[in-house]
N, C-alpha and C positions, 0 to 999 in steps of 0.2 A: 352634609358635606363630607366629602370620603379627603382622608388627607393620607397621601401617601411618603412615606418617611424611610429614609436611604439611609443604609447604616453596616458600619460592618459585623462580620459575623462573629467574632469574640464573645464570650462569655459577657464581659464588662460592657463591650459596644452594645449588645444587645439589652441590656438589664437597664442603660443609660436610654436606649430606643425608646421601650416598654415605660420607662418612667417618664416622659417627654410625651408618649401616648397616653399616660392616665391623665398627666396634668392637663393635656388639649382638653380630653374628653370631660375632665370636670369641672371645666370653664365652659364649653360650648355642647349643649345636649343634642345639637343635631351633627357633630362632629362623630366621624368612625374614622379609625388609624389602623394602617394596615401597615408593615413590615419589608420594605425591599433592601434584601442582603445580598453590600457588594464583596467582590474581595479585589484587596491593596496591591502593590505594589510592596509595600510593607509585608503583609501577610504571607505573600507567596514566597518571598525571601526572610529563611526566619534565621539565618546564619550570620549576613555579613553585619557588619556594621550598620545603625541608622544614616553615620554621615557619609558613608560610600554610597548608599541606595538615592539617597536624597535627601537625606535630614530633613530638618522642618517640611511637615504638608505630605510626607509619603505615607504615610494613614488615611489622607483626605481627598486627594487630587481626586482618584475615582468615585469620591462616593459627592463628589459636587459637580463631577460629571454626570451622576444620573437625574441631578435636579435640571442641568444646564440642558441636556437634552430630552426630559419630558419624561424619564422614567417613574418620576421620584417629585414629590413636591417641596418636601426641606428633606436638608442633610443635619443628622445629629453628630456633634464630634464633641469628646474631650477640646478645650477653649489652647489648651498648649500646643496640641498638634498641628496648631494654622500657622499659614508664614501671618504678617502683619498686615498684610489687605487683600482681602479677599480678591478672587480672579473676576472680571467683567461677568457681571449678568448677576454677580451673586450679592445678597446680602445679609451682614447677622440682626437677623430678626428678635433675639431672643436670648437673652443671657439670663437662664432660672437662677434659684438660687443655690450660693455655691456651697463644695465640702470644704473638708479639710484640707488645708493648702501643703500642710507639709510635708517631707519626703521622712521615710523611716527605715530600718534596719532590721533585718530578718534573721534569723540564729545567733545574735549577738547584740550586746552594746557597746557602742563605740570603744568608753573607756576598758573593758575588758578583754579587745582586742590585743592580742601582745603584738610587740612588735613584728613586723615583715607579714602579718596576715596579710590573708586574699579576702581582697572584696570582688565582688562581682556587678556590675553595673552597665546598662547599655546606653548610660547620659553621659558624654561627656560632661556636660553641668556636672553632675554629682561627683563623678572623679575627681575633676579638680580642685573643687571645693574640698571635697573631705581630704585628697593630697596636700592642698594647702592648710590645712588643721592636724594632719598626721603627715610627714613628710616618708615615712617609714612603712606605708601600707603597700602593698601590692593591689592591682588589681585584672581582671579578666571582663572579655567582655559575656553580655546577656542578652539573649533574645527571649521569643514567646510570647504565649498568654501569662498573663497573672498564677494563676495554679504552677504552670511549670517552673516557673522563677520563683517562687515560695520554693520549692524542691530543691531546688540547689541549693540551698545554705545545708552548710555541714558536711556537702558530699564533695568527695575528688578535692581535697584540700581549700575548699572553701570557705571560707570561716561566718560569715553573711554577704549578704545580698540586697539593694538598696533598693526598693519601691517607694510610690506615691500613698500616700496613706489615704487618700479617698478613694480607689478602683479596692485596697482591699476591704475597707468601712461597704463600699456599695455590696461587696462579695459576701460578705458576711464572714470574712477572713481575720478579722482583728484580734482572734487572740494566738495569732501566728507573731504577730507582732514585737520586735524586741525593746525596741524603742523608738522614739517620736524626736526625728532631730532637729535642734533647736535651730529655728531659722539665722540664727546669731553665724550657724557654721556652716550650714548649708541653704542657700537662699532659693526658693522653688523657682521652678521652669517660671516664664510668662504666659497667664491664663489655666498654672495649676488647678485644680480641684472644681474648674468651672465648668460647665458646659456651655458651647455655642450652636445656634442653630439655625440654619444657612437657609433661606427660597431665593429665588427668583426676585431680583429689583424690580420688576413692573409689575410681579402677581400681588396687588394691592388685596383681595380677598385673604393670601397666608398671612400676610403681611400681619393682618389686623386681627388674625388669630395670635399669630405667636406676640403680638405685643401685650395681649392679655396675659400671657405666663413669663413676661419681662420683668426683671425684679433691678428695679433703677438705680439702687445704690451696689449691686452688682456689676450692672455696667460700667455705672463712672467709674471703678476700683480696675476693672480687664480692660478698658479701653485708655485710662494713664499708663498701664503696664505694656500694652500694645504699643502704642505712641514711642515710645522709648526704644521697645526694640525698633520701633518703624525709621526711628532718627538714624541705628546704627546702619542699617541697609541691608538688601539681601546677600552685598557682599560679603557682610561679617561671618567668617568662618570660627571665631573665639568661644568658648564657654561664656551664656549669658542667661542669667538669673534677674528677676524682677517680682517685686511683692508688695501691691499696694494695700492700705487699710484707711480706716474713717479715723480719724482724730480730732477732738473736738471741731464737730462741724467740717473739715477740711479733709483734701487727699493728701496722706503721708506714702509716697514711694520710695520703696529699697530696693537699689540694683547693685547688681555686680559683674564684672568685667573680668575675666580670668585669663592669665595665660593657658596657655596647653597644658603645659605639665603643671599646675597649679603654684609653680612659685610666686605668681604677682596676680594678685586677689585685689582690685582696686572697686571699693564702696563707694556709694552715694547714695545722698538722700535727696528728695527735691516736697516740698509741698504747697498746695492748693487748692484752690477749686474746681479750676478748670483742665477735665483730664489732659489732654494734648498738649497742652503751658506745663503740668505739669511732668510729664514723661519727656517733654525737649529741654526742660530744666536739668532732668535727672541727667541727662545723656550729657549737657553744656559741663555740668559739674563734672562728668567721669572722664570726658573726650578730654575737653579744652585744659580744666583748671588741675585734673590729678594725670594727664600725661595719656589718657587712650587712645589719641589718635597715634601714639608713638607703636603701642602693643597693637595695634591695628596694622601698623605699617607693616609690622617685623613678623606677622601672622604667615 
């Protein structure tokens, strides 16, 4: 069985490709993975902004294009880069197991930061979180590969630089690393540190591949966190963080709801069993009972 796997060309997209190929291959011995590299929308704009280009899904739209049109048999992506339901035709087959969820700091730690430093970040999420923790920080924005934004802590009055701490763990970059921020202050993307992996809804053959390399208590954790952002809509233009885990037996979900400038940081927590009860829990709690649909409106 030849399975052909659509992926971008980044250092990281591809190391995440390549591990998605050994795990097929040493579950299925008549399985061969081969490599189709697209380039973004993202990619080819490595300057502006994420949320001018397209925010959410501008890493993806093309490379679940090559599944949709026969290129390509599944698409591999980081699980954050998706909006919250996949486009017609496609579906995720396959949520391995995850890394490290948290975001971390490059040339610095936080506390040692002095006042008025520069951070450098291309998440809204992470801005406003850590402006809502440090009111007193600057910040600039960042594009690139992973290697390139490691590089810029320290230079041109930067002081650090905020990354995903699983792209540099998969790089073999963690002793760049300044520090591991506590999700207390900065709550991760939704579908941090996971991978998802997209075929074709009627190719019942991938299908039953990738459910072999399905790890189910991965899922139920990315599909409460999806769920949630799903509730907010693809209207929502706000910084939004989301972070499920197992707790005895049950799903415990942590989101957050952020102004722009990070002055109004409004938490929730919601838990369950059932991921989708639980992410439209979390959302009823942040929308209805702590005031989000107000910072939604004034968005």
């Amino acid at each position: 069985m030849r399975l052909r796997i659509a992926t971008r060309g980044s250092d990281l997209a591809l190391w995440q490709a390549r591990f998605v190929a050994e795990r097929v291959e040493s579950v299925r011995s008549d399985a061969t993975a081969e490599l189709v590299v697209v380039t973004t929308g993202g990619d080819r704009d490595q300057t502006s902004p994420i949320s001018a280009i397209g925010g959410r899904g501008v890493f993806a739209k093309e490379v679940q294009a090559a599944v949709l049109d026969g290129r390509a048999d599944i698409a591999v992506h980081s699980a954050k880069d998706l909006t919250s339901t996949p486009p017609g035709g496609l579906t995720i087959g396959s949520f391995p197991a995850r890394a490290d969820v948290r975001d971390v700091l490059i040339g610095a730690e936080l506390r040692d930061l002095r006042p008025g430093a520069t951070i450098a970040t291309g998440s809204v999420r992470r801005r406003t979180q850590l402006a809502h923790a440090r009111p007193d920080l600057n910040f600039v924005e960042l594009r690139g590969n992973v290697p390139s934004r490691v590089a810029k802590a320290g230079v041109g009055g930067v002081a650090a630089v905020v990354l995903a701490a699983a792209g540099l763990q998969r790089l073999g970059m963690e002793s760049d690393i300044a520090e591991y921020l506590d999700t207390d202050i900065v709550l991760p993307q939704v579908g941090q540190g996971a991978l998802a992996i997209e075929c074709r809804d009627d190719d019942t053959a991938t299908l039953d591949v990738l459910n072999s390399i399905d790890d189910p208590a991965v899922r139920s954790l990315v599909e409460a966190e999806r769920a949630w952002l799903r509730v907010l809509g693809s209207g929502c233009e706000l910084p939004v963080g989301g972070l499920a885990s197992w707790e005895g037996g049950e799903i415990q979900l942590q989101v957050v709801l952020c102004a722009l400038d990070g002055s109004v940081a409004l938490r929730g927590i919601a838990t369950g069993r059932d991921p989708e009860a639980v992410g439209a829990e979390a959302a009823h709690e942040v929308l209805d009972l702590m005031g989000g649909h107000s910072l939604l409106e004034s968005s």
